[in-house]
PDB file of N, CA, C and O in Angstrom:
ATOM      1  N   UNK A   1     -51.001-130.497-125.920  1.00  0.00           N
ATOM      2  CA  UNK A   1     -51.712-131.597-126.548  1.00  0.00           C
ATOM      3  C   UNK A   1     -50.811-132.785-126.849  1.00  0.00           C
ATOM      4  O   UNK A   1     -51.218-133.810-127.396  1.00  0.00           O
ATOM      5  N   UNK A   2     -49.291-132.532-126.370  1.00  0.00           N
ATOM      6  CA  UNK A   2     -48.505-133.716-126.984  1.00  0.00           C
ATOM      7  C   UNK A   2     -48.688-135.085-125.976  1.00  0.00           C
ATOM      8  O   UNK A   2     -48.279-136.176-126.373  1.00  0.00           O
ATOM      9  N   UNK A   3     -49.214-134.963-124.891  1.00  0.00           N
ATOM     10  CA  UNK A   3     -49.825-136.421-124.223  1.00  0.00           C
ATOM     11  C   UNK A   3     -51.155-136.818-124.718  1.00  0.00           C
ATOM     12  O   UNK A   3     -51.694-137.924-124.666  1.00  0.00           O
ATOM     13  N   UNK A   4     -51.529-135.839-125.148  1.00  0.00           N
ATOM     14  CA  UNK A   4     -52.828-136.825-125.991  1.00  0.00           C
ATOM     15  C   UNK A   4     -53.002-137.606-127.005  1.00  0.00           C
ATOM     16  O   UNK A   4     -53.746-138.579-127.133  1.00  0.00           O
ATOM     17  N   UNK A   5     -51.900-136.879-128.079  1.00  0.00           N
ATOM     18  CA  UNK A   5     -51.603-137.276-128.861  1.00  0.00           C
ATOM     19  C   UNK A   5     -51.120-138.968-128.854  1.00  0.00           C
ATOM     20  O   UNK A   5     -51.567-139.967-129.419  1.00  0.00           O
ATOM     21  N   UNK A   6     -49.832-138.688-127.789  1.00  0.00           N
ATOM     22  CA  UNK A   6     -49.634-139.865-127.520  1.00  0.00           C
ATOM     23  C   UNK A   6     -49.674-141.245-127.168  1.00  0.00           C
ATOM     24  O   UNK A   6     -49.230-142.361-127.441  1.00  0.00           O
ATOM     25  N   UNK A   7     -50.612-140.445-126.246  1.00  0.00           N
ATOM     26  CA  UNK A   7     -51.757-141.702-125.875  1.00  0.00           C
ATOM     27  C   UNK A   7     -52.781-142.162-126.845  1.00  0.00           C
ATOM     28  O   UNK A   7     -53.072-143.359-126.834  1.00  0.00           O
ATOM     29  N   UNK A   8     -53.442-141.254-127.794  1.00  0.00           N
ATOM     30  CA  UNK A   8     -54.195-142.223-129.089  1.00  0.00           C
ATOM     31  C   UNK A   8     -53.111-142.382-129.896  1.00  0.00           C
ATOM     32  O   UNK A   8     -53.741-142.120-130.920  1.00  0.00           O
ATOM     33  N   UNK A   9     -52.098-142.575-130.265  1.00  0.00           N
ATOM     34  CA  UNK A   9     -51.335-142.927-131.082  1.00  0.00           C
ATOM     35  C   UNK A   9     -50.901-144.603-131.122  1.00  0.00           C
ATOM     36  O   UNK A   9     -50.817-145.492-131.968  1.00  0.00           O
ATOM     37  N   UNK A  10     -50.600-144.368-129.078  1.00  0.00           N
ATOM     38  CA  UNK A  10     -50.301-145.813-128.650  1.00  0.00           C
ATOM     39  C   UNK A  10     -51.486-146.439-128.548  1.00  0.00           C
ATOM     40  O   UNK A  10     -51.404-147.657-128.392  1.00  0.00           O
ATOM     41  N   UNK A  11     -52.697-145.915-128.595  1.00  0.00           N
ATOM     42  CA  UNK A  11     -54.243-147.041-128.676  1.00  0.00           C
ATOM     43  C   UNK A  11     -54.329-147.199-129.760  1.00  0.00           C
ATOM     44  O   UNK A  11     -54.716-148.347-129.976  1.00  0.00           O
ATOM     45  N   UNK A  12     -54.129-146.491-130.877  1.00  0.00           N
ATOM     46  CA  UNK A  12     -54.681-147.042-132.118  1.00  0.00           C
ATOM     47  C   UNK A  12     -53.344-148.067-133.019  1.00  0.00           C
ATOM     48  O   UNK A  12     -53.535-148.782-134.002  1.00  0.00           O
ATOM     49  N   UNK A  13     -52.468-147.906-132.534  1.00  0.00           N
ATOM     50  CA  UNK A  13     -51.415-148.384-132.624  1.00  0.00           C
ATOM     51  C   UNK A  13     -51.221-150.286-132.226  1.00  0.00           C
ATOM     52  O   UNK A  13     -50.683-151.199-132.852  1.00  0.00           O
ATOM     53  N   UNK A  14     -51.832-150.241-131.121  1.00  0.00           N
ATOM     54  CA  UNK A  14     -52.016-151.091-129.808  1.00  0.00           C
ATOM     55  C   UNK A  14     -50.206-151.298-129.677  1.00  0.00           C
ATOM     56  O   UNK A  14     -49.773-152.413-129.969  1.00  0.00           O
ATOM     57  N   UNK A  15     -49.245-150.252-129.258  1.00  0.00           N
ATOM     58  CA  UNK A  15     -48.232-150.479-128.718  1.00  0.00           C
ATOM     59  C   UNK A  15     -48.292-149.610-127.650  1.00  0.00           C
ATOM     60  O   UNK A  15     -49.155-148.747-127.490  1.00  0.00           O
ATOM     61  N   UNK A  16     -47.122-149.913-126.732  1.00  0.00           N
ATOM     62  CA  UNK A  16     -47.014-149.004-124.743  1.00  0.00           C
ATOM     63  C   UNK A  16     -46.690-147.737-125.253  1.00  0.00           C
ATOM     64  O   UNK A  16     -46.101-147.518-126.312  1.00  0.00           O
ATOM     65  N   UNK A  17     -47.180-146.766-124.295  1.00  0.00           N
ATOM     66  CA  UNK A  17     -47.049-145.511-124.584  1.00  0.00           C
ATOM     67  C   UNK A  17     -45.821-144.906-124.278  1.00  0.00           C
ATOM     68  O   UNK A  17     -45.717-143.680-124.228  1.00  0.00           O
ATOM     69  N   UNK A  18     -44.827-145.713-124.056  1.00  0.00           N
ATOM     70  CA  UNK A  18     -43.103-145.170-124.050  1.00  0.00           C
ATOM     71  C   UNK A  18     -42.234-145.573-125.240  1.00  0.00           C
ATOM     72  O   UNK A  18     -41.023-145.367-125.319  1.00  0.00           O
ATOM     73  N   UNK A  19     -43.220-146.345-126.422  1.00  0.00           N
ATOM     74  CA  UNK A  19     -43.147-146.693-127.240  1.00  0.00           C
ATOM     75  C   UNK A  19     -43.486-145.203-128.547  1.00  0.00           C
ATOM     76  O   UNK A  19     -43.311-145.280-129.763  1.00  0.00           O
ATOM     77  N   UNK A  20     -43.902-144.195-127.900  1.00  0.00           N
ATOM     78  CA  UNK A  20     -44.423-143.448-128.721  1.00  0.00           C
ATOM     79  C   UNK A  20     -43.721-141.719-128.761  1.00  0.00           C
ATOM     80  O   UNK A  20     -44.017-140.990-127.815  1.00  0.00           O
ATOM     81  N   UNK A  21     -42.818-141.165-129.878  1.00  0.00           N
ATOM     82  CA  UNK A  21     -43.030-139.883-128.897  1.00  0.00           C
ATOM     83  C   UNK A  21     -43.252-139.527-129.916  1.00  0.00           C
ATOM     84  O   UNK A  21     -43.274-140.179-130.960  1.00  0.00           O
ATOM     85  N   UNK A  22     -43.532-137.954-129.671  1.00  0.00           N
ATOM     86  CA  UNK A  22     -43.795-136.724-130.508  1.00  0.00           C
ATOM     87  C   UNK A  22     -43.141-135.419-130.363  1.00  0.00           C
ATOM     88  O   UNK A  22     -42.734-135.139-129.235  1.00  0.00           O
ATOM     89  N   UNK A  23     -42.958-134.516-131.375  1.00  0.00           N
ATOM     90  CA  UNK A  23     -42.257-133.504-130.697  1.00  0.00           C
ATOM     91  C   UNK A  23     -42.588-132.446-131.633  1.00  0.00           C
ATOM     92  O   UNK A  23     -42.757-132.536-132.849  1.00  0.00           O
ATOM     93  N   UNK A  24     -42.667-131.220-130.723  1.00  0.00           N
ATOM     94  CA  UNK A  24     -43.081-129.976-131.374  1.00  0.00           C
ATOM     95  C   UNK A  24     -42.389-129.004-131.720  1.00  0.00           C
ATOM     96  O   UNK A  24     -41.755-128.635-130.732  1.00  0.00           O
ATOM     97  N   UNK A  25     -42.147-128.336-132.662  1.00  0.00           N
ATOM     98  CA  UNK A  25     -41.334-127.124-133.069  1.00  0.00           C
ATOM     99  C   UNK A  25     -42.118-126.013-133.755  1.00  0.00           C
ATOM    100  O   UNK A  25     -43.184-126.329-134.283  1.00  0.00           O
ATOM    101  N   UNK A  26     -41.683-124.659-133.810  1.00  0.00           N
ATOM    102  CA  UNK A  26     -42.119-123.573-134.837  1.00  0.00           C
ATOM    103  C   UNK A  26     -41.654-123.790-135.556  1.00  0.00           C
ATOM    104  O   UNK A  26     -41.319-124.921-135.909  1.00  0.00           O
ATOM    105  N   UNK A  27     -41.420-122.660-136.132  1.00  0.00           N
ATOM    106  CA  UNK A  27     -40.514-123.062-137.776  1.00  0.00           C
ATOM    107  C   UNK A  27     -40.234-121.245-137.540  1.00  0.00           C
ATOM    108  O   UNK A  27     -41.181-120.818-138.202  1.00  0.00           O
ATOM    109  N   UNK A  28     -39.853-120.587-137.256  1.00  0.00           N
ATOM    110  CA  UNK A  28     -38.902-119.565-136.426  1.00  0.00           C
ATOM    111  C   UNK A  28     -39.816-117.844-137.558  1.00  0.00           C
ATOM    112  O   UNK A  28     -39.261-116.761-137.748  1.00  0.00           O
ATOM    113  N   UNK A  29     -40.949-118.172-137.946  1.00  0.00           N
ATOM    114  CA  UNK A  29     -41.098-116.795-138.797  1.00  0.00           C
ATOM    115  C   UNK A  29     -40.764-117.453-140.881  1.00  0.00           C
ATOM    116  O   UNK A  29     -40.676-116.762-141.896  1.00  0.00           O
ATOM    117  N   UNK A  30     -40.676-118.995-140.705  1.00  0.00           N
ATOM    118  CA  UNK A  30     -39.849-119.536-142.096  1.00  0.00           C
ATOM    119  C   UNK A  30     -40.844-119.655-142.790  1.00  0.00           C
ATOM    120  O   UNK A  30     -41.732-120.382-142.345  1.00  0.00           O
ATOM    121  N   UNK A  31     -41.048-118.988-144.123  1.00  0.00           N
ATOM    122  CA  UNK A  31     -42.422-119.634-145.085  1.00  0.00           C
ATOM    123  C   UNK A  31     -44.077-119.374-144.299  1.00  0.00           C
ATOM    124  O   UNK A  31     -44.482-118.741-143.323  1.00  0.00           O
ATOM    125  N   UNK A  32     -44.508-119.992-145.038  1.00  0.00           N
ATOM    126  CA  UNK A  32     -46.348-120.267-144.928  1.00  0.00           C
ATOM    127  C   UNK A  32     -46.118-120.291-143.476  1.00  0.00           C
ATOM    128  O   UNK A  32     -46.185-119.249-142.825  1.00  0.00           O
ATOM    129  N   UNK A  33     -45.871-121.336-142.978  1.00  0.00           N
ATOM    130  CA  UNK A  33     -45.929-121.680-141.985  1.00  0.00           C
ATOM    131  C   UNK A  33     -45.990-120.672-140.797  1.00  0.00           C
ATOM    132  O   UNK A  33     -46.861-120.136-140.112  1.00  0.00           O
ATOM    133  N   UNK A  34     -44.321-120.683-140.917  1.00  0.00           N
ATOM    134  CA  UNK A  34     -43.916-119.044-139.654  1.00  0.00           C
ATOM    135  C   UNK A  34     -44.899-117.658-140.005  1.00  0.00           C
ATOM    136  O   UNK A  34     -44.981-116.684-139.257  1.00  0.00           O
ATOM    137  N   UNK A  35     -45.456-117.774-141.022  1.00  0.00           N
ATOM    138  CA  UNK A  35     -46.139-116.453-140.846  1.00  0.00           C
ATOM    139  C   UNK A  35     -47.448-117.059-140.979  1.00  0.00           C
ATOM    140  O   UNK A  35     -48.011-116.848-142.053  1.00  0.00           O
ATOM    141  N   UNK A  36     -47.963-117.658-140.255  1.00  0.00           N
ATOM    142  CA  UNK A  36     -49.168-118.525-139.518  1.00  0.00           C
ATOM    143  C   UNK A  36     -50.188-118.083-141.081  1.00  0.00           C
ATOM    144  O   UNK A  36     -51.024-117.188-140.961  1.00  0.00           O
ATOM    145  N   UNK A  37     -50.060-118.591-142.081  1.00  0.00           N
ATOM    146  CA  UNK A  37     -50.302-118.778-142.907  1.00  0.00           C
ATOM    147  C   UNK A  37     -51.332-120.312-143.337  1.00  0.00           C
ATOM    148  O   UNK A  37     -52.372-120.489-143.972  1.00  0.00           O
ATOM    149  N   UNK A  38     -50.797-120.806-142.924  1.00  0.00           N
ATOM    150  CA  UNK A  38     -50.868-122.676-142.897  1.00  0.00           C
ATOM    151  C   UNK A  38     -50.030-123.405-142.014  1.00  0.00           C
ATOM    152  O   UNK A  38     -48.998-122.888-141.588  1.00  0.00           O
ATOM    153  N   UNK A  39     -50.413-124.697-141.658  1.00  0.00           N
ATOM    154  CA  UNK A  39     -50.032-125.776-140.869  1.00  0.00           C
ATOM    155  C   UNK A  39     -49.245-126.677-141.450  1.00  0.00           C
ATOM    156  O   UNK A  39     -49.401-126.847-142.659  1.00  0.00           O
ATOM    157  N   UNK A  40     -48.180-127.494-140.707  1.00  0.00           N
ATOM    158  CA  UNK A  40     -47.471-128.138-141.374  1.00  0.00           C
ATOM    159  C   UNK A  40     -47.522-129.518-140.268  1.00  0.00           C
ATOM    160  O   UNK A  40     -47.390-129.372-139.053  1.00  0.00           O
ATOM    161  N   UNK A  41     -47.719-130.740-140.876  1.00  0.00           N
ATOM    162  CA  UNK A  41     -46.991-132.109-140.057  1.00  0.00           C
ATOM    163  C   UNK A  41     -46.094-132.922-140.868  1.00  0.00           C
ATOM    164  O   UNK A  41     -46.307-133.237-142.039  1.00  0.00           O
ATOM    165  N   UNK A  42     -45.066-133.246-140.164  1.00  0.00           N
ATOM    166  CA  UNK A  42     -44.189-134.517-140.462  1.00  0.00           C
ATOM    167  C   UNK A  42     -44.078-135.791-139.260  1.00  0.00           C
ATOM    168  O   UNK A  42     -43.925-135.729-138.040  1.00  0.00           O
ATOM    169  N   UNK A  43     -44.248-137.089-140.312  1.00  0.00           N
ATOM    170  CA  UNK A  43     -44.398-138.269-139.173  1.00  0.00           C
ATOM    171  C   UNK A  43     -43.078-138.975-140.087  1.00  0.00           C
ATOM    172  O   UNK A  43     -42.698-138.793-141.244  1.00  0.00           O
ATOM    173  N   UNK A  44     -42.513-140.004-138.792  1.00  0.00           N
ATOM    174  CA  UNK A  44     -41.639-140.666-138.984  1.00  0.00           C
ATOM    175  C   UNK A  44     -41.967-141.882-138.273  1.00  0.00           C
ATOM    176  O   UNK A  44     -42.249-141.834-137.076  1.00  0.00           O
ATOM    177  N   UNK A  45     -41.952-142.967-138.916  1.00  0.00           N
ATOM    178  CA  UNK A  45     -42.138-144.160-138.528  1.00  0.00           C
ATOM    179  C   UNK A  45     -40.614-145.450-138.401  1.00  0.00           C
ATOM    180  O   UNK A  45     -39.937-145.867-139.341  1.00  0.00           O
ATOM    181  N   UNK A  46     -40.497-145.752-137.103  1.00  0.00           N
ATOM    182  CA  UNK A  46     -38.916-146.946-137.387  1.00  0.00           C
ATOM    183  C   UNK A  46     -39.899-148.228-137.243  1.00  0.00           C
ATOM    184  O   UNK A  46     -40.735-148.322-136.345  1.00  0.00           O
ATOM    185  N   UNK A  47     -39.606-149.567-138.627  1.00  0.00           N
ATOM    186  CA  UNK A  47     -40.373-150.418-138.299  1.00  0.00           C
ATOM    187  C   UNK A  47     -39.552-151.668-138.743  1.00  0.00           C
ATOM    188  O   UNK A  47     -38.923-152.011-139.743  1.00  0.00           O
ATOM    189  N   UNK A  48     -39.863-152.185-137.515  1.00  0.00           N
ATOM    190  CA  UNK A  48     -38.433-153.365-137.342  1.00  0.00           C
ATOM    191  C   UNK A  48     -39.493-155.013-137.464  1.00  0.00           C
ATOM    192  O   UNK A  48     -40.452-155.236-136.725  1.00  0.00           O
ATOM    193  N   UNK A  49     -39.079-155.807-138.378  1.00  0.00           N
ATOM    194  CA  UNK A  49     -39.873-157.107-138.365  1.00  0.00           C
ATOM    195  C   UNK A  49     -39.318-158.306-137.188  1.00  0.00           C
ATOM    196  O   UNK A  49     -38.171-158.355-136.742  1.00  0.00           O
ATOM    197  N   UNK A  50     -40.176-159.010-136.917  1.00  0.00           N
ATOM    198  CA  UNK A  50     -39.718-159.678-135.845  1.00  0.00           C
ATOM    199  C   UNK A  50     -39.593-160.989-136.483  1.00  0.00           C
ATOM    200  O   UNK A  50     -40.555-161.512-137.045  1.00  0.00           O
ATOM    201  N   UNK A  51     -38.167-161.664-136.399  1.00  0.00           N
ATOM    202  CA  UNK A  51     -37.819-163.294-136.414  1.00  0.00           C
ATOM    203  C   UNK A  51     -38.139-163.978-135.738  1.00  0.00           C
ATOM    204  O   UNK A  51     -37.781-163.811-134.572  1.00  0.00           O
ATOM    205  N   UNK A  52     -39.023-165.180-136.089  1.00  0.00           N
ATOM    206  CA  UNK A  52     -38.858-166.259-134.986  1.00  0.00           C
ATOM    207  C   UNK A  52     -37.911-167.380-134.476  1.00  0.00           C
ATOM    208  O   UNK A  52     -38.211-168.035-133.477  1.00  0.00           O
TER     209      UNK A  52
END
């Protein structure tokens, strides 16, 4: 699902889609999580202002 993602990310975004990534990990058996307990997301955003 990580090209789909990507691709509505960069539409709702309205930036190019090499502009966008994502990346997936387990979490190895760690907490809630690893013992498929619950779901976890983290987003990171870099946001640079533009000078004229």
């Amino acid at each position: 699902f990580i090209d789909q993602m990507r691709q509505q990310l960069s539409q709702t975004l309205g930036i190019a889609l090499n502009q966008v990534g994502v990346k997936a990990s387990t979490s190895a058996r760690l907490g809630f999580v690893g013992r498929g307990e619950g779901i976890a997301a983290c987003a990171v955003a870099l946001i640079e202002g533009i000078s004229d």
